[in-house]
Steps between C-alpha positions, in 0.01 A plus 500: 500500500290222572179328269230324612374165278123483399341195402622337203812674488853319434804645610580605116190696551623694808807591354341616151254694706752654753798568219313490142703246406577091567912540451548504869257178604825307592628794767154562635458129581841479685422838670141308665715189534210329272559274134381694239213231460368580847139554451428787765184500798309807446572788744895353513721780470826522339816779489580633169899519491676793390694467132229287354505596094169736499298590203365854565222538241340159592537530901346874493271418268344142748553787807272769328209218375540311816578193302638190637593228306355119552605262334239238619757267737342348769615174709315160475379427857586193727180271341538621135807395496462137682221452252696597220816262609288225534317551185152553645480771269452414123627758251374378205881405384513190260829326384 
């Protein structure tokens, strides 16, 4: 089986959406060859391995309401982050 990411979704995400549960992050991230903090494009598709621990209920339940989880992760392009690590961006932080 294979799942494709939508904006916004973490890998976490995928594999709640795909199995109903989180338990097998760690073996869907080695299966795509990705960290489990890999922040995916949308569109990029991954392969759902067989034997991940599935939650039923929850996974037929996301199927039938075409819900897909997002959790809201997104990566920091090129300029925010030079601006950020070179403090051209003030976060209101005192000490």
């Amino acid at each position: 089986m294979k799942i494709t990411a939508i904006k916004y979704q973490s890998l976490s995400d995928l594999v709640l959406q795909a199995t109903g549960s989180v338990e097998g992050l760690v073996a869907f991230a080695v299966a795509n060859e990705k960290s489990v903090t890999h922040i995916p494009e949308p569109g990029e598709v991954f392969k759902v391995p067989e034997g991940l621990p599935v939650n039923i209920d929850i996974r037929d339940y996301y199927a039938a309401k075409n819900i897909k989880p997002v959790s809201g992760v997104a990566a920091a392009s090129g300029a925010t982050q030079f601006f950020i690590a070179n403090g051209f961006i003030d976060f209101g932080f005192t000490e």
